[in-house]
Backbone as a ProteinNet text record, in pm:
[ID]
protein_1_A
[PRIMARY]
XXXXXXXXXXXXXXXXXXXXXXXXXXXXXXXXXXXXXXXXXXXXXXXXXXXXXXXXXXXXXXXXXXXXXXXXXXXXXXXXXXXXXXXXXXXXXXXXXXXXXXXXXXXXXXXXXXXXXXXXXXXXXXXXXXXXXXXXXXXXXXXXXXXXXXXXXXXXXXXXXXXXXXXXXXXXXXXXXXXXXXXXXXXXXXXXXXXXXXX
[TERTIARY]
82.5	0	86.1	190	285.7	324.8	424.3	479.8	360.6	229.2	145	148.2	152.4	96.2	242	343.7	489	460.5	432.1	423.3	324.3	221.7	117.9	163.6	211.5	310.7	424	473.2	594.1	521.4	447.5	358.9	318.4	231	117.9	267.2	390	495.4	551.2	538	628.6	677.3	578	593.8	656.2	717.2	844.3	911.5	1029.5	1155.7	1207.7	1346.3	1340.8	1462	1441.1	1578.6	1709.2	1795.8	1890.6	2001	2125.2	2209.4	2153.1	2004.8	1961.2	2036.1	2047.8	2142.8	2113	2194.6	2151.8	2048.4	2019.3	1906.2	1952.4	1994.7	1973.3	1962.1	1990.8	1955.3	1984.5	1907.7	1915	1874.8	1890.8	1887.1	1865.4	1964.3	1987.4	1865	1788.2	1691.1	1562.5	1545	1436.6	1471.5	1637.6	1661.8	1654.3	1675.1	1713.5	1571.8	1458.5	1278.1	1258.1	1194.8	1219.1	1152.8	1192.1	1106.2	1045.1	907.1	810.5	785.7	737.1	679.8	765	756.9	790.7	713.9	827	763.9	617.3	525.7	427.7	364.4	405.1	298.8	285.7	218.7	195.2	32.2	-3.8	-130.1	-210.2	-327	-422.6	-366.2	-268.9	-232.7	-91.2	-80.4	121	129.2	27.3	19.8	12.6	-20.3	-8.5	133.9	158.3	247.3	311.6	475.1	501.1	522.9	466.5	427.2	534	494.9	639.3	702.2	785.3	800	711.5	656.4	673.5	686.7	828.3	922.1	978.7	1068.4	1157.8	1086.2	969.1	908.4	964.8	1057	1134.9	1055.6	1059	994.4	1015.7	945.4	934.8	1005	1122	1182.7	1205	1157.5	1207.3	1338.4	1405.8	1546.1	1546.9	1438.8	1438.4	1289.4	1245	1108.1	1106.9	1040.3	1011.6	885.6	853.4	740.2	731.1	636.2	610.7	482.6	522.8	406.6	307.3	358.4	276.6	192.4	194.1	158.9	100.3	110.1	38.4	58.8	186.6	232.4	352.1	348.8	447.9	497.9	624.6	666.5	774	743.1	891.9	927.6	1065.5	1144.4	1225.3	1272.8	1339.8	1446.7	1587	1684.9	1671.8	1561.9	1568.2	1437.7	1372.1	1217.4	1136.7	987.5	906.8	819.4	820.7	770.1	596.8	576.8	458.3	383.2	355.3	296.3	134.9	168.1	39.2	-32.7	-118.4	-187.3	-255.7	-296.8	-404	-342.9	-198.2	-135.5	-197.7	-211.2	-281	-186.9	-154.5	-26.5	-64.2	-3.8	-54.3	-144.2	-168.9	-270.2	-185.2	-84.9	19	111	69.9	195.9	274.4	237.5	369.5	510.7	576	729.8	780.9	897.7	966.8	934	961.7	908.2	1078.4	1005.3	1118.9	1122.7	1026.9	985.3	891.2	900.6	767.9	684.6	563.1	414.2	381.7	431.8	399.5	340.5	298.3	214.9	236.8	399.5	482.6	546.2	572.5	619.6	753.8	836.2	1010.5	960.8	1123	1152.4	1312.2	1349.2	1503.6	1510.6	1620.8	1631.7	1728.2	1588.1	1600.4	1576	1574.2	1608.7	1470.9	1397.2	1319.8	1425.3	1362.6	1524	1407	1287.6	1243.2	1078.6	1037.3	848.6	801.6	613.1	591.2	469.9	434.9	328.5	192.5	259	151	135.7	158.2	130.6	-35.4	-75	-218	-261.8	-182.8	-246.6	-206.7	-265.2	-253.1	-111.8	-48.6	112.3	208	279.8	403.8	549.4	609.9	727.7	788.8	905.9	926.1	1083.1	1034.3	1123.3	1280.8	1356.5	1461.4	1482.7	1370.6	1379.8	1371	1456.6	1575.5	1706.6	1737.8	1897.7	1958.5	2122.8	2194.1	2171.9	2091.3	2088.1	1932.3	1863.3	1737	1727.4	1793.9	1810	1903.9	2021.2	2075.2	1992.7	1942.2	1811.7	1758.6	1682.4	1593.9	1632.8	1772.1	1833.2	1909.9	1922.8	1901.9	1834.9	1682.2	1580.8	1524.2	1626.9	1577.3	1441	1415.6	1321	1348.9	1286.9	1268.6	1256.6	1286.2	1269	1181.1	1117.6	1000.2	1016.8	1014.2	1037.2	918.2	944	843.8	733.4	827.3	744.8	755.5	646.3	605.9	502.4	565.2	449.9	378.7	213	141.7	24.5	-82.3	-264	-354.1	-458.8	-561.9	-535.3	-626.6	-604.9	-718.4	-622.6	-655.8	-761.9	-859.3	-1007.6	-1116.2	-1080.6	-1168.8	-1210.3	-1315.8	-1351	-1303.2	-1297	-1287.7	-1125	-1155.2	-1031.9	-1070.2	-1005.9	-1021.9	-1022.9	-1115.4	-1090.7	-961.1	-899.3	-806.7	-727.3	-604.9	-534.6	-536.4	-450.9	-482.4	-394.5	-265.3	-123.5	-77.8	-17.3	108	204.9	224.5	347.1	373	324.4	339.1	282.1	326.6	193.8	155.8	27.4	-77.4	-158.1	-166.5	-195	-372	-423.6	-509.2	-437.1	-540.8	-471.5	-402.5	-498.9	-433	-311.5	-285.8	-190.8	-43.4	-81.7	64.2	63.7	-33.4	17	102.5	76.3	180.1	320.5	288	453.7	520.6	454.4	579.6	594.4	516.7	611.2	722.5	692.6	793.5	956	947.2	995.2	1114.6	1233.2	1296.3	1356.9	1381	1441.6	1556.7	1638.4	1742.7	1699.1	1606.1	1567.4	1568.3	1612.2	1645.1	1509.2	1458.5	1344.4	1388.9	1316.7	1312.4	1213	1185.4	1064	1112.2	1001.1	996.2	919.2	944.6	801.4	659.6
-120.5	0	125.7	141.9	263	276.7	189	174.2	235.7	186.7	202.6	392.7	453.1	594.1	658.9	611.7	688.2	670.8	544.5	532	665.9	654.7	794.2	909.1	908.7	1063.6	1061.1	1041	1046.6	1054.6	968.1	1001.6	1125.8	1179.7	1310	1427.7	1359.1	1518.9	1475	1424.1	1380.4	1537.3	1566.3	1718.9	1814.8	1805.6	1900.7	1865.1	1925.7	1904.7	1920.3	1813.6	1772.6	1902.2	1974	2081.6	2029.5	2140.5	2144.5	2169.7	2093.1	2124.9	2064.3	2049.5	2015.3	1944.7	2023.6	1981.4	1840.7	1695.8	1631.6	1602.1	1529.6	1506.2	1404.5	1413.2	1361.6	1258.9	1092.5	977	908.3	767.1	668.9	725.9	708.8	740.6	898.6	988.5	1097.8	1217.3	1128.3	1197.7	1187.1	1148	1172.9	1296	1248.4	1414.7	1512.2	1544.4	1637.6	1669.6	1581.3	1642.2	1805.1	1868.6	1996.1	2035.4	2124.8	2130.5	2240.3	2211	2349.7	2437.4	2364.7	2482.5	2500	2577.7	2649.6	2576.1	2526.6	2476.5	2565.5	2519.2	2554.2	2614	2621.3	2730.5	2547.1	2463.7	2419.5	2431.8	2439.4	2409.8	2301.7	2269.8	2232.8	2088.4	2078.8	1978.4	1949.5	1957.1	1982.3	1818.6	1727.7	1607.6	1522.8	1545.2	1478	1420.9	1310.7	1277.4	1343.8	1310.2	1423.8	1285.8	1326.5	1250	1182.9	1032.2	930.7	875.9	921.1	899.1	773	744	610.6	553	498.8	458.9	409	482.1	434.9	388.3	444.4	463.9	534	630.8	726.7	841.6	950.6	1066.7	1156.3	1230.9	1343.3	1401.8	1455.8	1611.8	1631.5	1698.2	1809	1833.2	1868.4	1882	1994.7	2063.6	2143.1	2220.5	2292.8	2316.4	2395.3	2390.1	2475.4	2510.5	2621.4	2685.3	2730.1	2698.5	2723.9	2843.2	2930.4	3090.6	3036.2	3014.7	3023.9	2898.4	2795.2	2664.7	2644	2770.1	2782.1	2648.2	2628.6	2474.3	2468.9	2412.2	2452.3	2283.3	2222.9	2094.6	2047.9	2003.3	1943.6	1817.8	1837.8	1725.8	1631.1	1574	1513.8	1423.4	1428.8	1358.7	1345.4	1465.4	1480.8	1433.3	1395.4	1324.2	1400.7	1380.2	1459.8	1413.4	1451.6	1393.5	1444.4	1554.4	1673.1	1732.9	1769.2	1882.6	1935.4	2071.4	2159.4	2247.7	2227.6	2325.1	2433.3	2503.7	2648.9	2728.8	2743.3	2865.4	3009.4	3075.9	3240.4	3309.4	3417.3	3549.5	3676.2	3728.1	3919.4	3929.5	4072.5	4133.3	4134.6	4146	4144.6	4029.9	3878.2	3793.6	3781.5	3822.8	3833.6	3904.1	3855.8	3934.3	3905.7	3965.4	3970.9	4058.7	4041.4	4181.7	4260.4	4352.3	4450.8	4573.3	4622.5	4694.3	4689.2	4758.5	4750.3	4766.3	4682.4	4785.6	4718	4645.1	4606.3	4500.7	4430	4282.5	4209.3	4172.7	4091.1	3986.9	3858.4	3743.2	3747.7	3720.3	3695.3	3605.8	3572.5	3490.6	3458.8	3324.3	3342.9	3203.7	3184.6	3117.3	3180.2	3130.9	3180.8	3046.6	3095	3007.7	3000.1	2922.5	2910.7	2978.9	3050.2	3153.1	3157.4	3109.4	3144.2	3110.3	3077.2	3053.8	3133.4	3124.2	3188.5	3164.9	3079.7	2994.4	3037.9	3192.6	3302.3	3431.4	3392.3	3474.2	3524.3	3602.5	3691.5	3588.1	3516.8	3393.3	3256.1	3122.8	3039.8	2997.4	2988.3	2924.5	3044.3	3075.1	3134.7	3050.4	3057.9	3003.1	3104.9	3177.3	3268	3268.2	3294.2	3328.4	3427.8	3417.9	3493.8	3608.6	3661.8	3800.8	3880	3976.1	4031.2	3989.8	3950	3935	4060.5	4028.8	4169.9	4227.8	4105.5	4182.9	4300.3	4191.6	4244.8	4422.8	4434.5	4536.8	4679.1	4600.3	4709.7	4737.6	4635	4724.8	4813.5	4776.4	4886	5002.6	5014.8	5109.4	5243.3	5148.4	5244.2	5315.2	5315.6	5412.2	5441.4	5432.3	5496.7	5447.3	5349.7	5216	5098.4	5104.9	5005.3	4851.3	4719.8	4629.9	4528.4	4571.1	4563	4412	4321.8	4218.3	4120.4	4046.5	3994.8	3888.2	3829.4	3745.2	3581.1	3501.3	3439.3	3283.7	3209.3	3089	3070.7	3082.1	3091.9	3036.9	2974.1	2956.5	3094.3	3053.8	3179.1	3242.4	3349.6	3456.1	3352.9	3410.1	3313.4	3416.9	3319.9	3326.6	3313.2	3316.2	3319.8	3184.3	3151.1	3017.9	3012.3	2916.4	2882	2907.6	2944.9	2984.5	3087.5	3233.5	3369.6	3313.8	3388	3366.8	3465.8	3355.2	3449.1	3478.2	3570.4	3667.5	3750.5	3725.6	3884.2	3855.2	3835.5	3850.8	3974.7	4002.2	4108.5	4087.8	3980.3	3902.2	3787.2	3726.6	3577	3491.7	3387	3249.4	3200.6	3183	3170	2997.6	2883.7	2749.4	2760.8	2627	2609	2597	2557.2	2578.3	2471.3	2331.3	2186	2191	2257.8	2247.6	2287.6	2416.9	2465.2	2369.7	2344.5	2236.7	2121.6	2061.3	1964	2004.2	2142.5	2159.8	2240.1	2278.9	2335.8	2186.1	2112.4	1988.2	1889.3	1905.4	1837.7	1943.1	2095.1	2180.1	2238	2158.4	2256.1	2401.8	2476.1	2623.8	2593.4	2665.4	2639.4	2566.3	2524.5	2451.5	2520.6	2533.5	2566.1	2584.8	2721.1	2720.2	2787.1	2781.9	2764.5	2845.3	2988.5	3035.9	3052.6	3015.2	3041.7	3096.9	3175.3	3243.6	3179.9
0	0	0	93.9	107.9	-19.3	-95.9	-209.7	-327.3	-328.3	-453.1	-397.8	-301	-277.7	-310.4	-295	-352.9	-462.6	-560.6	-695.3	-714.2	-670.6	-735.3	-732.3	-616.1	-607	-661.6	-719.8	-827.4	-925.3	-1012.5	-1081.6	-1136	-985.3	-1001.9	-1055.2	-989.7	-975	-1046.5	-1149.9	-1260	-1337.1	-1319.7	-1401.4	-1404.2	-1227.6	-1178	-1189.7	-1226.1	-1227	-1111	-1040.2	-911.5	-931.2	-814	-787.2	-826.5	-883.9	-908.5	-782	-739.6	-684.6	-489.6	-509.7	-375.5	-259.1	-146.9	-106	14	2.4	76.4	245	243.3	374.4	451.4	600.1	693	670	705.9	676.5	861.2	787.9	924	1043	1130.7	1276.5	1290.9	1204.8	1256.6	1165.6	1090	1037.3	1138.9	1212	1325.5	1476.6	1428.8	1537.4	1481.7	1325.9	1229.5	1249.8	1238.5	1244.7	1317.2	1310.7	1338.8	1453.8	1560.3	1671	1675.4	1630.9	1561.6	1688	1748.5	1888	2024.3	2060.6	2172.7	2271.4	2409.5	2522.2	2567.7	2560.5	2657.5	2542.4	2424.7	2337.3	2220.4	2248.7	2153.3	2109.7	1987.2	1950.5	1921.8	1933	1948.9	1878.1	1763.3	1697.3	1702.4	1792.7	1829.6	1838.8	1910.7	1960.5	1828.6	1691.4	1567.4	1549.5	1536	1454.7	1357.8	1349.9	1217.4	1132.3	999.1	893.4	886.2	822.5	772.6	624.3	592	460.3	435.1	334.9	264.9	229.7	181.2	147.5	266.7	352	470.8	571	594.5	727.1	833.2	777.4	887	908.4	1015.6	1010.8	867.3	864.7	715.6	693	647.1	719	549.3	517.9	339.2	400.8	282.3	293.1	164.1	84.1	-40.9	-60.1	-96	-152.8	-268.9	-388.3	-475.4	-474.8	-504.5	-526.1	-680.7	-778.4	-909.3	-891.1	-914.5	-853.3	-987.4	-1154.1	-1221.1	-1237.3	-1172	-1170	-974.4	-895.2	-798.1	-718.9	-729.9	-685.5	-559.1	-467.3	-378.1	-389.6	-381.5	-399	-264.6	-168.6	-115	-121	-120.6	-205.4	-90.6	-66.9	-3.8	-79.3	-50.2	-151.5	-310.4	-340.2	-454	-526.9	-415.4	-447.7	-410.1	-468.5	-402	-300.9	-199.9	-106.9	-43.5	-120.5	-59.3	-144	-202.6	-310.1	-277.5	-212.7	-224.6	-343.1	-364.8	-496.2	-473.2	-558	-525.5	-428.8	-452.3	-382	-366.6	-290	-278	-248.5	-318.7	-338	-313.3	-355.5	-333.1	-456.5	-395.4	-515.9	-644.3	-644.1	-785.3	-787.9	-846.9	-795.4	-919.8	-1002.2	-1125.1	-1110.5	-1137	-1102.7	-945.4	-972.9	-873.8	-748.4	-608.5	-524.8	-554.2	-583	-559	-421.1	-388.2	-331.4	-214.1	-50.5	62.7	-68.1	-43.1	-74.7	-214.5	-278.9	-442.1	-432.2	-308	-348.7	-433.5	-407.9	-520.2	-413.7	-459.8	-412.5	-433.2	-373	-446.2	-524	-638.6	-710.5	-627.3	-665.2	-651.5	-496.6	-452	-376.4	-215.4	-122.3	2.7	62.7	181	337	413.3	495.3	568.2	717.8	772.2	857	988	1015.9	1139.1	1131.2	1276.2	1267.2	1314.7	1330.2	1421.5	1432.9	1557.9	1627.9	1677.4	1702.2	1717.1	1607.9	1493.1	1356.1	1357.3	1316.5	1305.8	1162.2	1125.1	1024.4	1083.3	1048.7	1095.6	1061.4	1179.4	1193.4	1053.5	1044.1	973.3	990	827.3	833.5	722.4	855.1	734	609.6	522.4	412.2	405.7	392	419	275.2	261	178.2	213.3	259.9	106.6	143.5	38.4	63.3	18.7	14.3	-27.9	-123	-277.3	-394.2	-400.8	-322.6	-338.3	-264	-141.4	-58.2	-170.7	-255.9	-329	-397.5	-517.6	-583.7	-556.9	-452.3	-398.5	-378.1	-317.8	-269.9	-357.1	-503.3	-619.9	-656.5	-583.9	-588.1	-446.1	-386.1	-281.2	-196.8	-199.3	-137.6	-63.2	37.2	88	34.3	36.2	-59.2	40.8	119.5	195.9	297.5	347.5	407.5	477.1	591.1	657.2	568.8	457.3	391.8	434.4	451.3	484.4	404.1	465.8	411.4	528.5	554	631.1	575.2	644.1	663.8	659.2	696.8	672.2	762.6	733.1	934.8	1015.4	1124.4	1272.3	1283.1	1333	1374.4	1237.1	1131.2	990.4	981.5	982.9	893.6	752.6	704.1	544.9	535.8	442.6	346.5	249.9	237.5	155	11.9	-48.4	-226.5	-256.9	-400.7	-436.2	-381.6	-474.9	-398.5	-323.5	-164.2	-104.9	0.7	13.8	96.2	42.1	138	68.6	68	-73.6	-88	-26.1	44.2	53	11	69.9	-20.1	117.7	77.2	154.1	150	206.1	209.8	307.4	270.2	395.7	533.3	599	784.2	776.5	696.6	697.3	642.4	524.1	489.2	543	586.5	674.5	822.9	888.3	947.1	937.5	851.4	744.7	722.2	660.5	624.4	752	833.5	960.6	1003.7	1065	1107.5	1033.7	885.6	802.5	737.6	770.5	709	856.9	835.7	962	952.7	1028	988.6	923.4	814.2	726.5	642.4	594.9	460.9	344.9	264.6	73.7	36.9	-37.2	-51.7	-214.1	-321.9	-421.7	-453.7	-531.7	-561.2	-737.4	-808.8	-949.3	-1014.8	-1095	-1197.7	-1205.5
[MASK]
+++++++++++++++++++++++++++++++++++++++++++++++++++++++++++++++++++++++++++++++++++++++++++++++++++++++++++++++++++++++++++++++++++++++++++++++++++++++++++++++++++++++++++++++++++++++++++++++++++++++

């Protein structure tokens, strides 16, 4: 049964191309310490007590070791040793998710490759894992015109307290998952993970 659901998922992600240069994952033994420790003593939530998912294949704990995000295919992918191990769909972005962010205030997503650099358990949206934009290039840009290159971007759930899930676009600049979903990926996603954003 495990085996037939990796077969499907390789399958379904046949379509991505597995990252380039991805850098190895944790194995044996030391990939269940490597698992990531999402919450803060005493601040866990309501689902802290879930299991963190198990490959299927090894039967070891989950831990991504890569993620790409395809903005125009609204596809977020994590990979593990080069496999795909995850794939979320119907990504939600800013009011502008074409292009690059260059600037505070443009409701633009990066492109380019950053770092998962920090969480945050008590985010004004359900759970936050944040993105390490701007780097040095992004900050000079900006700084050629005298702008800010704006920050605080994030992979996060809906806003806390909303039922459902928002139509559409409407971050300012991040990508936006169901609640289920970012649940999933903060427990499988440790801080320092390779994150991958593409057109």
């Amino acid at each position: 049964m495990t085996r037939l659901f990796a077969l499907a998922l390789t399958i379904l992600l046949s379509a991505c191309a597995a990252p380039q240069g991805a850098p190895v994952a944790t194995t044996g033994s030391d990939a269940a310490a490597a698992a990531p420790s999402a919450f803060p003593t005493g601040q866990e939530p309501r689902y802290a007590t879930r299991s963190i998912p198990r490959d299927p294949l090894s039967n070891r704990p989950l831990v991504a070791d890569y993620l790409v995000i395809d903005k125009s295919e609204r596809l977020l992918v994590a990979y593990r040793d080069g496999r795909p191990v995850r794939a979320y769909r119907g990504l939600q972005f800013g009011d502008a998710p074409g292009g690059h962010k260059r600037f505070q205030g443009d409701e633009r997503t990066p492109e380019g490759i950053y770092t998962i650099d920090r969480r945050n358990p008590q985010s004004r949206f359900h759970l936050s894992l944040g993105i390490s934009y701007p780097n040095a290039s992004d900050r000079a840009f900006a700084a050629q015109y005298g702008r800010s290159p704006g920050g605080d971007i994030f992979i996060h759930g809906q806003p806390t307290g909303r039922p459902g899930r928002m139509r559409g676009d409407w971050t300012d600049g991040c990508i936006a998952l169901s609640n289920a979903e970012i649940e999933e990926l903060w427990q499988i996603v440790p801080d320092g993970t390779p994150i991958e954003i593409r057109p």
